[in-house]
N, C-alpha and C positions, 0 to 999 in steps of 0.2 A: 632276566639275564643271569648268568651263571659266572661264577669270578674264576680270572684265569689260574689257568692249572701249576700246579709248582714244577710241574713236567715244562710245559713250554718257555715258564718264566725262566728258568734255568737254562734253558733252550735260548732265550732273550740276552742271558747273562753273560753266557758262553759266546755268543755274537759279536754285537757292537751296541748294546746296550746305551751305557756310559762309561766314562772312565774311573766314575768314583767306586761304581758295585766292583768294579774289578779288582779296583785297591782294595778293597775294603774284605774283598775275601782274600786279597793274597800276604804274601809274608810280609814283614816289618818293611821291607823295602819292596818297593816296583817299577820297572818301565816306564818310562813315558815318556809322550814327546818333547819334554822338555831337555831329552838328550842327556838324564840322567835319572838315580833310581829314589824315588823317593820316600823319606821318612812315613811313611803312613803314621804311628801311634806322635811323631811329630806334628803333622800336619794335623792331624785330631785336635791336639789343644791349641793352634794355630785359629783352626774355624771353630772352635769354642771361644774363645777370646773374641774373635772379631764379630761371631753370633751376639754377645752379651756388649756390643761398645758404641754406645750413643755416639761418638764421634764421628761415625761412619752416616751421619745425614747430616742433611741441609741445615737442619735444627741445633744439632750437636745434642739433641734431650731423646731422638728415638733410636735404640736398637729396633733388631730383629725380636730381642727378647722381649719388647715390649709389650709387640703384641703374638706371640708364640709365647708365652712364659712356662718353663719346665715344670712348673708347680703345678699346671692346669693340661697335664699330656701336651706342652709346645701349643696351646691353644690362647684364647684371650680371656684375661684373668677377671674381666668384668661381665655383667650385663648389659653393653652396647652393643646396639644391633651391627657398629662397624666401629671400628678404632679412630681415633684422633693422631693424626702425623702430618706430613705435609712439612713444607718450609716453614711454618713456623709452630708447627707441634700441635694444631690445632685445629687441623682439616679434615673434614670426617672422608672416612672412606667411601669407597663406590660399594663392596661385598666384605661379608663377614668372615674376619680371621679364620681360618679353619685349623683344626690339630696336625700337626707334621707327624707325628707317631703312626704307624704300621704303613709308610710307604715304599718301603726297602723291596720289595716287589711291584710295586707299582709299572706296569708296563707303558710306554712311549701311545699316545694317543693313534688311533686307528679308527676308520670309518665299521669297517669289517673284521670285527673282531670274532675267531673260532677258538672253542675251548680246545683242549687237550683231551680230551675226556672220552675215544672211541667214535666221536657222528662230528667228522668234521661239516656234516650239511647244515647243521644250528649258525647261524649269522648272526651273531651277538649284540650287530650292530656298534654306533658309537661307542669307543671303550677307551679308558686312560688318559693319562696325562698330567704335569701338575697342574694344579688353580683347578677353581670351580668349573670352566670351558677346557680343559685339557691342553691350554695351548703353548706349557714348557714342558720337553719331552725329556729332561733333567732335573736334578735337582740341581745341576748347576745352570743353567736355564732359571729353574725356578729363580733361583736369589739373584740374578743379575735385574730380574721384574721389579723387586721392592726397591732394592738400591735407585733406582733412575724414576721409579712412578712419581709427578709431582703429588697424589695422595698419600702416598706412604714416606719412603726415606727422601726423597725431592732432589737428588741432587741432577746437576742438570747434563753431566754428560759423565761419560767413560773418565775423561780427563781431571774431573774432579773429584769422584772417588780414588783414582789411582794418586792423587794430591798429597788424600788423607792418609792412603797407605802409605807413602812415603816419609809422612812424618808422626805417621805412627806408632803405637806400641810395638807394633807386631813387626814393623819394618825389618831389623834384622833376624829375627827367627825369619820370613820367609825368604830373605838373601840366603838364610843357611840351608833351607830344604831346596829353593829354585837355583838356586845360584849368585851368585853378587852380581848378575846383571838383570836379576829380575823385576825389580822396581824400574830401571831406566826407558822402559818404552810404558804408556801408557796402556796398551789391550795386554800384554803381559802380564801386567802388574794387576790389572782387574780379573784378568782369566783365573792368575793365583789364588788370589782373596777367594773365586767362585767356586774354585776348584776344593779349597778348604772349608770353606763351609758345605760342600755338597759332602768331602768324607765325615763329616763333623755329622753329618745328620744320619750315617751309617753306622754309628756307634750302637749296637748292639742293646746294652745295660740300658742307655737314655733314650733310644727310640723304639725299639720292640724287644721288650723284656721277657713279654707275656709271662707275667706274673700275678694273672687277676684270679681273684676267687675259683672262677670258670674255669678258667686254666687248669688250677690245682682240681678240678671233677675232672675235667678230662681225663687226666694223668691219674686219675682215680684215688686221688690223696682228701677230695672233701666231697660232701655231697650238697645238692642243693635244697634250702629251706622246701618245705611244701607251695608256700605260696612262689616262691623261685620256679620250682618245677613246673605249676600251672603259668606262669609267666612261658617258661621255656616253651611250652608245648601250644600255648597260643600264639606266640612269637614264631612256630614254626608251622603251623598249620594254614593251609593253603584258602581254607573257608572260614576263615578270625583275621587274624593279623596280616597272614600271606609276609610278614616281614624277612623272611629268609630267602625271599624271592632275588631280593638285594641284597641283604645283608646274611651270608653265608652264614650256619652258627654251628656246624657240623666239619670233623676232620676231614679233609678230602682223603680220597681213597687211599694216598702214597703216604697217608698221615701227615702232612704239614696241618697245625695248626691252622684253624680260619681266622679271617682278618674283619669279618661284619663287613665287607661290602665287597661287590662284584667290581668295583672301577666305571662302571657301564655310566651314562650320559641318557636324562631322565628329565621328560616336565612334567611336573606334579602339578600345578597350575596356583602355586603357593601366591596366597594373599598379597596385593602390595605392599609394600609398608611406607604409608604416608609421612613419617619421619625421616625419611631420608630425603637429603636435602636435592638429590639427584633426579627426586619423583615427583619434586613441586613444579616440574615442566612436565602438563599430562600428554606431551606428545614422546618423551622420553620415557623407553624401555630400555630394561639391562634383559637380553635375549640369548646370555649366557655362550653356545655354540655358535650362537650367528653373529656376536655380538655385543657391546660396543669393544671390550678390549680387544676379542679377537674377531681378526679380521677376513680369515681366510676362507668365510663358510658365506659370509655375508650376502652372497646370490642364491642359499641353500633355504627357504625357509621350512623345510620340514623340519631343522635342524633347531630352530629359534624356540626358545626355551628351555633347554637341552643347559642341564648342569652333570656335572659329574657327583656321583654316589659317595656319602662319605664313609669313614669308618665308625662302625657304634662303640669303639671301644674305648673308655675311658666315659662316654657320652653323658655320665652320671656328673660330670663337673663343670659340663657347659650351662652357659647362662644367656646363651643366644643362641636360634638355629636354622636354618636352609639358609640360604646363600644369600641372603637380604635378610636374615636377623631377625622376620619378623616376631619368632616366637619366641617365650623366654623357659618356659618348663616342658619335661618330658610330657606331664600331664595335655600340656597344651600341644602337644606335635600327635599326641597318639588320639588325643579328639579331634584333629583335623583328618587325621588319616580313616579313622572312623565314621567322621559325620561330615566330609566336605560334599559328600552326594545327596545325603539322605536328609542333612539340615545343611545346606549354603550360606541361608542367611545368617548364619552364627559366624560365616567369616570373610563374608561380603557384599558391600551396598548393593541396596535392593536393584536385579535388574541385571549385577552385575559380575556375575559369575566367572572366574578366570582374567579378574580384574589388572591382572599385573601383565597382560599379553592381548594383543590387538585382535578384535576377533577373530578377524582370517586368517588365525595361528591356534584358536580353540581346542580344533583336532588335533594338536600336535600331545593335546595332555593326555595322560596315562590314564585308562578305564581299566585294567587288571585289577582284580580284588585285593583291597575289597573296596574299592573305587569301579565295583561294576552296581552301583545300586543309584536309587532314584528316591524322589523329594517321598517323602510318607514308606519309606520302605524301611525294617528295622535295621539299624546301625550292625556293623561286623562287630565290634565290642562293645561290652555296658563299662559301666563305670570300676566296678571290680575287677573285672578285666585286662581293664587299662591299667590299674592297680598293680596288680600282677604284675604285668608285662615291665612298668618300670621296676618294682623291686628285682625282676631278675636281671634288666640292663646294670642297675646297682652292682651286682657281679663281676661286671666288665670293667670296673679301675681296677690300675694298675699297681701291685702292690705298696710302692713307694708313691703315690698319692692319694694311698686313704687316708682321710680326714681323722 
């Protein structure tokens, strides 16, 4: 897949996108249909406040920050394969936290997706959205998910988040940017809240800085180590890594920055992971696209297993990774990516290849290289390699979370 083009996206933006991109490009104040014009750099530290305030779940112990923490690129700040929330702080999750940074173009999920890029006949296939399955086509969308999941913030309807706004911190700051009738209806008062934390996550500086090492070679300000550069050129080569297949690492032609991933919807056929408490039912699959959360695909199964692409950047600070968590180091994602064909048994029970997917959904996993190879065939990377490859993802933090 190829990541959409900053031609279309802005195309996307100029639309009906969302309401937040629009604020978020336009002046201090803007339209809306709230029937007046609002504070934007207001509303910013509105859903920064309420992004960071345990009070806002079932628990009163989980924010959003809890498990997005700004320290970790808006990711989760540990090594569990899924976070603990829930009503009472303690419920592990279904999927693993993902980073909210470089979504600011993230386009609304689509079955057919065309680049921008001169050959509209290229079908992208599944592309975008938020969550792992693509199924909030906002980020205001997004955050209304966690608030209401009984695994994450728990609370149990519209009515009782809009409770907490009412008698919360933020209460009259959003009287003052909605109006003093903005708390009195319940969807009102949640739309608000949603509507602030979706401009809160367009903040520029906190969520796409692009301020990484990388960055500055782009801009032609530093160059990369030797072992960097053989990282970079195995990480782009189509007969090694094949990694820029999804994860763009090159400026598009109009020069925007790349963001390390197309958006595209992918089954890799990633290991189970027997620790999840979700998986000690072996008749229970998480089928991503088709599946359990979202619902709308669920007659589709070519679709089932199908996760959405993340971005690599920052990817040096995560401690858990694909969408069940099963892995915890770079090292360990780039030897699967390497040897899931050519050694299986290194990451699953004998017999059982593609273990986390029924097998009349097998075919649905990705053979593109360098997952076009077989049992005794030699791996796309050795061990140096793979060496490589991570010291130049190393690259990709963001200035203000190097360690």
């Amino acid at each position: 897949m190829t990541r959409p083009s900053l031609a279309l996206l802005l195309a996307l933006l100029l639309g009906a996108i969302t309401l937040s991109l629009r604020l978020a490009a336009a002046p201090a104040a803007s339209t809306t249909p709230y029937g007046r014009k609002l504070d934007v750099p207001a509303l910013t530290e509105i859903g920064r406040a309420l992004f960071f305030d345990p009070s806002l779940s079932a628990s009163g112990r989980i924010a959003c920050a809890s498990c997005h923490d700004p320290r970790f690129a808006f990711g989760p700040p540990n090594d569990l394969a899924v976070q603990l929330a829930g009503r009472d702080g303690k419920t592990p999750g279904l999927r693993a936290a993902p980073s909210l940074r470089y979504l600011q173009t993230l386009p609304p999920f689509s079955e057919h997706f065309f680049d921008n890029d001169g050959d509209d006949s290229v079908d992208a296939g599944p592309t975008g959205g938020q969550t792992w399955d693509g199924r909030a086509s906002s980020g205001r969308e997004q955050a209304r998910l966690p608030l209401l999941s009984p695994l994450e913030m728990a609370n149990a309807s519209v009515a009782e988040v809009a409770a907490k706004l009412r008698h919360g911190a933020q209460a009259a700051r959003l009287k003052q940017v909605f109006g003093e009738d903005a708390m009195d209806d319940d969807a009102r008062a949640f739309n608000a809240a949603l509507l602030a934390l979706e401009v809160f996550q367009q903040s520029p500086a906190e969520f796409y800085p692009y301020s990484s090492r990388y960055d500055e070679v782009l801009r032609g300000k530093a160059q990369l180590t030797a072992r960097e550069a053989r990282g970079l050129t195995l990480f782009n080569d189509p007969a090694k890594g094949n990694c820029a297949a999804c994860h763009l690492s090159q400026k598009t032609p109009d020069g925007a920055f790349p963001l390390f991933t197309d958006f595209g919807l992918i089954a890799l056929g990633v290991p189970r992971n027997r620790t999840l408490p979700a998986n000690a039912d072996p008749r229970f699959f998480d089928l991503g696209l088709c599946g359990p959360l979202r619902t709308d695909f669920q007659d589709r199964p070519a679709y089932c297993g199908l996760f959405r692409t993340p971005t690599l950047r920052n990817v040096a600070l995560r401690r858990s990774f694909f969408h069940n968590g099963q892995f915890h180091t770079l090292d360990e994602v780039l030897r699967f990516y390497a040897r899931r064909d050519t050694h299986p048994a290194e990451f699953y029970p004998p017999g059982q290849k593609f273990d986390d997917l029924p097998p009349a959904l097998h075919g649905n996993v990705n053979t593109e290289p360098p997952f076009d190879r077989h049992p005794g065939d030699k791996p796309a990377l050795d061990d140096t390699e793979i060496a490589d490859i991570v010291a130049f993802l190393q690259t990709l933090t963001d200035a203000d979370l190097r360690r």
